[in-house]
Each structure stands twice: as structure tokens, then as C-alpha cells.
mmCIF file of the C-alpha atoms, coordinates in Angstrom:
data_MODEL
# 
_entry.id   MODEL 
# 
loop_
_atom_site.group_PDB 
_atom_site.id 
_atom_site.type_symbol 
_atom_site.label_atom_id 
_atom_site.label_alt_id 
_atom_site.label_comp_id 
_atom_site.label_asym_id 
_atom_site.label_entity_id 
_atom_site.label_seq_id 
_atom_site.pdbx_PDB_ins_code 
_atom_site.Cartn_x 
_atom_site.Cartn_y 
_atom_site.Cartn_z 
_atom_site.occupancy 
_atom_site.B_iso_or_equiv 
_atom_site.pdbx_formal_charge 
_atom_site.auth_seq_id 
_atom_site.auth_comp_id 
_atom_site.auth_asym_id 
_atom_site.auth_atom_id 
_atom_site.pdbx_PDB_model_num 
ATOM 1   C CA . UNK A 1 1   ? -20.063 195.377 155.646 1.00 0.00 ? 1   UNK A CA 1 
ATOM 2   C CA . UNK A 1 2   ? -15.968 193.998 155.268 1.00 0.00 ? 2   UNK A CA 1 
ATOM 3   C CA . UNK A 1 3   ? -15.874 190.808 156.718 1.00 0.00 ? 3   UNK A CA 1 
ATOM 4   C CA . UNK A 1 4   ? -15.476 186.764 155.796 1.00 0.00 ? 4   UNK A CA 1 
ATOM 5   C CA . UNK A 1 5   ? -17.387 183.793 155.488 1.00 0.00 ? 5   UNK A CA 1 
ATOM 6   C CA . UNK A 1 6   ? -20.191 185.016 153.449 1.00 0.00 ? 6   UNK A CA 1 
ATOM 7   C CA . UNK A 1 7   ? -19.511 182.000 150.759 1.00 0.00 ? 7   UNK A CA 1 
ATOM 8   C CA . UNK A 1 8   ? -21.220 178.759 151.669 1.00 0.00 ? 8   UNK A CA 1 
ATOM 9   C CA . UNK A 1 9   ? -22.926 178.018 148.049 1.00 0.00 ? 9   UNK A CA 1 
ATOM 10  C CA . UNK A 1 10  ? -21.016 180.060 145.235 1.00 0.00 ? 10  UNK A CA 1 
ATOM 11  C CA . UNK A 1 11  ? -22.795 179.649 141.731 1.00 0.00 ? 11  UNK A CA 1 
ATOM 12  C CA . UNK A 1 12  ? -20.132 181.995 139.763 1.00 0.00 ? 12  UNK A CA 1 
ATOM 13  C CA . UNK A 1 13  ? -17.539 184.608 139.243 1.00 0.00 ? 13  UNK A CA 1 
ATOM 14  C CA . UNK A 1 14  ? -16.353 187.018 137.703 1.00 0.00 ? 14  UNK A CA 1 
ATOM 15  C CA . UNK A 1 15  ? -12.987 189.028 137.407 1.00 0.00 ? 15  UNK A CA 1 
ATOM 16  C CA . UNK A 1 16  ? -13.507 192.714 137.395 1.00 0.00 ? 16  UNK A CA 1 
ATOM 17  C CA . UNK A 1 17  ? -11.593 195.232 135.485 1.00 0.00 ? 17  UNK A CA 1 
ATOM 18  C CA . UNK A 1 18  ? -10.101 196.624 138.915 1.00 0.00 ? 18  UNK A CA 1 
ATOM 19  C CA . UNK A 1 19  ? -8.503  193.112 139.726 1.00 0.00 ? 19  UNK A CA 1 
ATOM 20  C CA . UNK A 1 20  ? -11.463 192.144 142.523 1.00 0.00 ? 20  UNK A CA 1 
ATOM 21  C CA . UNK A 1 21  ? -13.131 188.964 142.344 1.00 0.00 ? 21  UNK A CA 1 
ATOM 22  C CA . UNK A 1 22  ? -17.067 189.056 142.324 1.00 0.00 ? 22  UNK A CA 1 
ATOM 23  C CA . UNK A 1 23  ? -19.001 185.858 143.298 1.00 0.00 ? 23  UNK A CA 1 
ATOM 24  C CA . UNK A 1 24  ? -22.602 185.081 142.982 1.00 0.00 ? 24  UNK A CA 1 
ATOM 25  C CA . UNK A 1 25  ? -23.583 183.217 146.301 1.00 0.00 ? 25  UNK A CA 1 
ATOM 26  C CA . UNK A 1 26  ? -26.767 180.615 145.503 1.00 0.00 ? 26  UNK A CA 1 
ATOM 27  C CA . UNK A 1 27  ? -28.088 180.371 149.285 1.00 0.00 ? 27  UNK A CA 1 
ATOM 28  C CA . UNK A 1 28  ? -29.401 182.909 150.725 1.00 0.00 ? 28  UNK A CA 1 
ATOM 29  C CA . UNK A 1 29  ? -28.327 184.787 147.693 1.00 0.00 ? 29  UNK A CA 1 
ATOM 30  C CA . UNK A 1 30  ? -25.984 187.382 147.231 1.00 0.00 ? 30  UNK A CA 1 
ATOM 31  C CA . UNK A 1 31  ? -23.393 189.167 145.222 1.00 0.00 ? 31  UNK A CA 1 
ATOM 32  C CA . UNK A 1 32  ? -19.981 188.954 147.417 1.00 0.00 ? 32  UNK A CA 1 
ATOM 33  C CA . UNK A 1 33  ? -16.475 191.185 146.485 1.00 0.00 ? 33  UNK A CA 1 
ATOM 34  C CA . UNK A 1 34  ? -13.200 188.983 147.076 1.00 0.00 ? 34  UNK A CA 1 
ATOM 35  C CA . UNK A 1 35  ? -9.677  191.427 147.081 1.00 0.00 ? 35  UNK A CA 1 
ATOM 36  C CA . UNK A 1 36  ? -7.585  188.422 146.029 1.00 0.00 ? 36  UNK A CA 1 
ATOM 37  C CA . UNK A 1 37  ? -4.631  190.232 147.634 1.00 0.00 ? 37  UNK A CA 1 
ATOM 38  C CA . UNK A 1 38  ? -6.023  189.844 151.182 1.00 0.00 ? 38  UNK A CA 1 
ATOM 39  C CA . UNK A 1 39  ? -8.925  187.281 150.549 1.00 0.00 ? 39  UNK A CA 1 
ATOM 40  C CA . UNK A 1 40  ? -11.042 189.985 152.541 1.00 0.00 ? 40  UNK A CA 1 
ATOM 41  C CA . UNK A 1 41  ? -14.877 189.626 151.920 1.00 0.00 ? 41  UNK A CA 1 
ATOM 42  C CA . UNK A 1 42  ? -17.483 192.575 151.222 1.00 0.00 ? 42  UNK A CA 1 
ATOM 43  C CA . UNK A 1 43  ? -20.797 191.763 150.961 1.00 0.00 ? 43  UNK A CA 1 
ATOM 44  C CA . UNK A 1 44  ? -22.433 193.960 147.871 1.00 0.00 ? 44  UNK A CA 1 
ATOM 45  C CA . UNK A 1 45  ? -26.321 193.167 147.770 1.00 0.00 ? 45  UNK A CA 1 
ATOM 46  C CA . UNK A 1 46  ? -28.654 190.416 148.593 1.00 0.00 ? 46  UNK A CA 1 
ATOM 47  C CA . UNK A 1 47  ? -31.911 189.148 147.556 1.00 0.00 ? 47  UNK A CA 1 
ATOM 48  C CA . UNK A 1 48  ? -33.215 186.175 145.064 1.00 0.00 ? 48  UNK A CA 1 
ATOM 49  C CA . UNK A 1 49  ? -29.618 186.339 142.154 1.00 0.00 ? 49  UNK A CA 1 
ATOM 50  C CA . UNK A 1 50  ? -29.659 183.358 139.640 1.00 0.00 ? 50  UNK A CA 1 
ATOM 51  C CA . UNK A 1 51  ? -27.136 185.381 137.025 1.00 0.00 ? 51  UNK A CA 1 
ATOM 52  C CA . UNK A 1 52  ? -24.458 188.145 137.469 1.00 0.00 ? 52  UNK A CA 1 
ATOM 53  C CA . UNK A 1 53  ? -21.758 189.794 135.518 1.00 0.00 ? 53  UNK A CA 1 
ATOM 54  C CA . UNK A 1 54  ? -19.784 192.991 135.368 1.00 0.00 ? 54  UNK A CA 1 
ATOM 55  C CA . UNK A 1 55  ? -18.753 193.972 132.153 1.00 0.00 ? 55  UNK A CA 1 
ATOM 56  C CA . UNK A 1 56  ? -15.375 195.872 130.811 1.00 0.00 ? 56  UNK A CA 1 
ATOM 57  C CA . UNK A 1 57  ? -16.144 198.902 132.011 1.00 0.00 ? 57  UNK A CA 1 
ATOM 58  C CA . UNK A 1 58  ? -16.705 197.413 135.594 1.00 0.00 ? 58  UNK A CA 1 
ATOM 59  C CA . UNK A 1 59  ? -20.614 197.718 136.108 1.00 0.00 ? 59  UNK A CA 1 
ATOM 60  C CA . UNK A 1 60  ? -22.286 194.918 137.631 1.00 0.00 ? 60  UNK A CA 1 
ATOM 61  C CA . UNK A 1 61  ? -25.095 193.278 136.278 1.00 0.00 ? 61  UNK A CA 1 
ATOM 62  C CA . UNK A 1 62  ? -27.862 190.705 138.423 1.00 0.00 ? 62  UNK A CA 1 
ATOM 63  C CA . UNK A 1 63  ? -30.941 188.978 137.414 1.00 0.00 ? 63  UNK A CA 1 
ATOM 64  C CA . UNK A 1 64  ? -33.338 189.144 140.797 1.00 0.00 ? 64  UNK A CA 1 
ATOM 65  C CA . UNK A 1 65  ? -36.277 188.164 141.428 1.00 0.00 ? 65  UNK A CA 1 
ATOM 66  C CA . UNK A 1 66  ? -38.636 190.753 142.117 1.00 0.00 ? 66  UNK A CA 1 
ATOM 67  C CA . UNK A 1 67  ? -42.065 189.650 141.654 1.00 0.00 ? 67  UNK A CA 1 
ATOM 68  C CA . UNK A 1 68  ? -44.598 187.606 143.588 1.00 0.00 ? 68  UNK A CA 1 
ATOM 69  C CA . UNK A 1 69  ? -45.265 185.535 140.629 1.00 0.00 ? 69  UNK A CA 1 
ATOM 70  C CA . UNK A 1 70  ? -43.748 184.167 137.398 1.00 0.00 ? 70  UNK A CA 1 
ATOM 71  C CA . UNK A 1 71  ? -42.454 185.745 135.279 1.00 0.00 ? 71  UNK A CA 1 
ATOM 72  C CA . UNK A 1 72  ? -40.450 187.005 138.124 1.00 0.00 ? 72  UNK A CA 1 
ATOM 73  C CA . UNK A 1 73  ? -36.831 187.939 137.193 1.00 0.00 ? 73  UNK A CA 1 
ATOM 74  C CA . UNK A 1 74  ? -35.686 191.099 136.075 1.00 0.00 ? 74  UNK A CA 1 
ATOM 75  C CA . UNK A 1 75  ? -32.406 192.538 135.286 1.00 0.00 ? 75  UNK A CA 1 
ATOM 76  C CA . UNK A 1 76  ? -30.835 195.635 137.705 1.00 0.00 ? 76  UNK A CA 1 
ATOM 77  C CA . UNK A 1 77  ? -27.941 197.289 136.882 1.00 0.00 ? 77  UNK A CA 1 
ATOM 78  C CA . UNK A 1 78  ? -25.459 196.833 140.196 1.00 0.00 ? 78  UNK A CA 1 
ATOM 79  C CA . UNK A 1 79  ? -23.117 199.594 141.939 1.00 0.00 ? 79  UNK A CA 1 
ATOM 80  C CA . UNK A 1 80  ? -20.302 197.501 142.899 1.00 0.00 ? 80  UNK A CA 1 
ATOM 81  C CA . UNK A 1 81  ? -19.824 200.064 145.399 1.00 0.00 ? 81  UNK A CA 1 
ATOM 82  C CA . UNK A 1 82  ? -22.456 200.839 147.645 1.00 0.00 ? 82  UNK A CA 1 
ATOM 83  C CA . UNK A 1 83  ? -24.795 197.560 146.237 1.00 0.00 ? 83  UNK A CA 1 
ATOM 84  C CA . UNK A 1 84  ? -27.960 200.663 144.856 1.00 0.00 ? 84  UNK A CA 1 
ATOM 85  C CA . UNK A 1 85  ? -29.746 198.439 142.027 1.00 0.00 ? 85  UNK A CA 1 
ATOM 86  C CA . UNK A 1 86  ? -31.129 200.004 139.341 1.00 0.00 ? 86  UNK A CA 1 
ATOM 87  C CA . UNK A 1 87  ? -33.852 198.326 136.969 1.00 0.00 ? 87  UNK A CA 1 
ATOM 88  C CA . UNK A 1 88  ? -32.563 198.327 133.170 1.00 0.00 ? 88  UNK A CA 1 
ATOM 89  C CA . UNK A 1 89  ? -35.202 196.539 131.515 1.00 0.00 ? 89  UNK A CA 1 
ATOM 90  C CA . UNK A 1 90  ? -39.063 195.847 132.056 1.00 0.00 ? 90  UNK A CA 1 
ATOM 91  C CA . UNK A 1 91  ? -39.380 192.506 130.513 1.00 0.00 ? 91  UNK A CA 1 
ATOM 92  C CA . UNK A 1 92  ? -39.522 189.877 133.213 1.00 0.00 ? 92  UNK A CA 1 
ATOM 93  C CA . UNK A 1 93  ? -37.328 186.364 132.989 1.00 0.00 ? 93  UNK A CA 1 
ATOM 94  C CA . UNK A 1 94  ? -38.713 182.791 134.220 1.00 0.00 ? 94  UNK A CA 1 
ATOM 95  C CA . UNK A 1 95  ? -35.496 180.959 134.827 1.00 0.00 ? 95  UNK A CA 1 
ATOM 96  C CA . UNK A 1 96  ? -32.307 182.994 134.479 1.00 0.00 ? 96  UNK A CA 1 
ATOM 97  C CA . UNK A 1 97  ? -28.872 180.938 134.682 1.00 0.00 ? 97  UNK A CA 1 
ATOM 98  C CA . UNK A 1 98  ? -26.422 182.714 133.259 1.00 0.00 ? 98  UNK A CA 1 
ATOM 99  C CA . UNK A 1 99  ? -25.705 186.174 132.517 1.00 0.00 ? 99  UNK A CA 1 
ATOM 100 C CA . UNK A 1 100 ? -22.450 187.964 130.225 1.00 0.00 ? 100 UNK A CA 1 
ATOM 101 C CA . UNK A 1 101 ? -21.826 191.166 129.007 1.00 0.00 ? 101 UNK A CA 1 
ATOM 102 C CA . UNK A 1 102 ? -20.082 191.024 125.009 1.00 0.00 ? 102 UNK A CA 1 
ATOM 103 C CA . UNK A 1 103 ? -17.547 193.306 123.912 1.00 0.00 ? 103 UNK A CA 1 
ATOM 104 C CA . UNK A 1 104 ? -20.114 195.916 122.780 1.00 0.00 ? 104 UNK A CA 1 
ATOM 105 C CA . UNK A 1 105 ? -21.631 196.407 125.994 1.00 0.00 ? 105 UNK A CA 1 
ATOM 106 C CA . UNK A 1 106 ? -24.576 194.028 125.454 1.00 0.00 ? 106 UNK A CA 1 
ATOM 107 C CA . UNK A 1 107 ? -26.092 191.972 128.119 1.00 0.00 ? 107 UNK A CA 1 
ATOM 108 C CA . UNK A 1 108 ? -26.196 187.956 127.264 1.00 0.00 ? 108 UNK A CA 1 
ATOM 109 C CA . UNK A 1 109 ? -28.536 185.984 129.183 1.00 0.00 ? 109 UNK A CA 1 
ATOM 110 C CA . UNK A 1 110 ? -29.479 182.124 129.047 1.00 0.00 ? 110 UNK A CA 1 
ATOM 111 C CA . UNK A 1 111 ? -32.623 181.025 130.400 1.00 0.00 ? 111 UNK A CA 1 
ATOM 112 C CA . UNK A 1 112 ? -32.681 176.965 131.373 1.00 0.00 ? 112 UNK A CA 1 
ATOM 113 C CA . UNK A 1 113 ? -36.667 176.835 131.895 1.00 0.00 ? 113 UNK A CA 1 
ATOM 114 C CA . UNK A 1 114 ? -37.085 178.349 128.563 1.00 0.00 ? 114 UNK A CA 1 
ATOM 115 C CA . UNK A 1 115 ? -34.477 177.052 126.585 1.00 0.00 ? 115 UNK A CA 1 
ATOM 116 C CA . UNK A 1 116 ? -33.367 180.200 125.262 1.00 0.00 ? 116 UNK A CA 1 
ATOM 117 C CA . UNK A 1 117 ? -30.717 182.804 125.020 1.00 0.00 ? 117 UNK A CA 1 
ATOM 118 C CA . UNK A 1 118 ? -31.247 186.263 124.359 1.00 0.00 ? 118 UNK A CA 1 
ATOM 119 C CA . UNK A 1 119 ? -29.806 190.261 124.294 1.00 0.00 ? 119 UNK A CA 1 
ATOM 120 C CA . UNK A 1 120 ? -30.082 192.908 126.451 1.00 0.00 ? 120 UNK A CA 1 
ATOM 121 C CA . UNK A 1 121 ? -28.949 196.438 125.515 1.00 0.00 ? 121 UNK A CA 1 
ATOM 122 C CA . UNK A 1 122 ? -28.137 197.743 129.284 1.00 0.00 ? 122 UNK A CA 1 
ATOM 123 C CA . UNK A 1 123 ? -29.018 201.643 127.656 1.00 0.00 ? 123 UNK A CA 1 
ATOM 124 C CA . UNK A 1 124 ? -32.764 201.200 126.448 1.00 0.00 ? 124 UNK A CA 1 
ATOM 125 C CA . UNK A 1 125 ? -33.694 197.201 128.106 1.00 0.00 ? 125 UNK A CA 1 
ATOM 126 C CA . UNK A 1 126 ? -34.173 196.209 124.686 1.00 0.00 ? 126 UNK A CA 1 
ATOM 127 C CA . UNK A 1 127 ? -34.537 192.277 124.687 1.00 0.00 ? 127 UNK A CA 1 
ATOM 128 C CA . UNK A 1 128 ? -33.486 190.249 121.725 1.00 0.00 ? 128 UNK A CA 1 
ATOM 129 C CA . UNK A 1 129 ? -34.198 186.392 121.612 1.00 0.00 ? 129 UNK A CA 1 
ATOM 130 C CA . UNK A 1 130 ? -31.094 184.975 119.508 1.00 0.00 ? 130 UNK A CA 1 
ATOM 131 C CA . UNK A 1 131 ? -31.827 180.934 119.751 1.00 0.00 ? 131 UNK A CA 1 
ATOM 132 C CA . UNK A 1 132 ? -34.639 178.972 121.752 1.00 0.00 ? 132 UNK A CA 1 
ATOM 133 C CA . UNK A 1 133 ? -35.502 175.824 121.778 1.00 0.00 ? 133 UNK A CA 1 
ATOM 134 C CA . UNK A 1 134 ? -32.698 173.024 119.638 1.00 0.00 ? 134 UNK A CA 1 
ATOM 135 C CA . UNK A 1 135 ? -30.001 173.111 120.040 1.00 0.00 ? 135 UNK A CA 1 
ATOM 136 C CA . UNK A 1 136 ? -30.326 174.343 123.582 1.00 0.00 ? 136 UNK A CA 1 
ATOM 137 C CA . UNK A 1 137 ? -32.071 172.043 125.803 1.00 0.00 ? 137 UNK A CA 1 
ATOM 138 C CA . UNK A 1 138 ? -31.396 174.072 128.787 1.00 0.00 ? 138 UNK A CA 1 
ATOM 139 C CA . UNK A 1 139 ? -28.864 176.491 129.003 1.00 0.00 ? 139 UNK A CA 1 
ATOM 140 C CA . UNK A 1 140 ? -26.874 176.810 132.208 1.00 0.00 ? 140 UNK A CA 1 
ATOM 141 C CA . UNK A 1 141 ? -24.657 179.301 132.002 1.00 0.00 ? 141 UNK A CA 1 
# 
């Protein structure tokens, strides 16, 4: 799936450890691999993505929405190399805009409909809320 053009509408990126770029396309939706050597264009997954990351240790991260009604986000772990998804956490997301992974692994997602940002530990899906509401109006990102 190597070819170009697959960026009409990015929403983000993201540096990986291996020196590839990784960019969240808003429309259709997808999760696109840059080689900034060559500009060359690999097209990981698709689906309904409003937040990616990859953390340190190179694993990709998406919020997608898999649900026929709200809540309807949930967070997949990503193989940046063949695009499998695996589901990391069962607690669903309204209105996921931005997504991070700290220096101890942790997952850091806003939510803009909600007004909050909270924790994911990637290992057991645990979800911590760590501020809602002032001062965060609506998180972005």
C-alpha cells in the first residue's frame, strides 16, 4: 500500500523513534507513514481517527470510533507495520482531540466535548481523569 497523495486534510504528526513521520489524516480518516528521506507515502489504517500518537518505544496509538452510538471512541493500540489494531481499554470517549504518550509510557488524552483530560495506562486501560471542566474549556490537542 506505498504510494502518494493520501494527505488532503492532515490533523497531526508525529516523529517516530525510527526517524518516519506519522500523520493523522481528518477526511476520510487515516493514519499515513511519511519516510522524510524520499517523501514516499504508506498508508497504515483507516477508519473514524480524531487522536494519534506513537510513543518512545515506537507503538502507535489511535482513538477510533467504533460504536454506533455515543460514547463511541475507543483507544487501539496501532502496529505501525502491518496497521492490526488492538483494543487497550474498554471505556468509551465522546470527543477525542488529542492524544500523547508521557515519558512513563502513559497515554494522555484531551477530550474538547467534555472538557477534560485524562490517563491511560496502555498495559491494563486504566483511565484516570486529571482536570475537567475550568480551566479547560475545550481542549484541542
Amino acid at each position: 500500500m506505498t504510494s502518494g497523495g493520501h494527505l488532503l486534510f492532515p490533523r497531526s504528526i508525529d516523529l517516530a523513534p525510527d526517524g518516519n513521520l506519522y500523520v493523522l489524516e481528518g477526511s476520510p480518516g487515516a493514519v499515513v507513514r511519511v519516510e522524510p528521506g524520499s517523501g514516499t507515502q504508506t498508508l497504515i489504517t483507516t477508519g473514524i481517527i480524531d487522536a494519534f500518537a506513537v510513543d518512545a518505544n515506537g507503538v502507535g496509538y489511535i482513538a477510533l470510533d467504533d460504536a454506533a452510538s455515543a460514547p463511541n471512541y475507543h483507544l487501539y493500540r496501532l502496529d505501525l507495520t502491518n496497521g492490526q489494531t488492538t483494543r487497550i481499554s474498554n471505556t468509551a470517549f465522546y470527543d477525542p482531540r488529542g492524544l500523547a504518550a508521557d515519558a512513563a509510557g502513559n497515554l494522555i488524552l484531551s477530550e474538547y466535548g467534555q472538557a477534560s483530560v485524562q490517563r491511560i495506562d496502555p498495559a491494563t486501560g486504566a483511565v484516570t481523569l486529571l482536570s475537567s471542566g475550568d480551566p479547560f474549556m475545550a481542549p484541542w490537542g
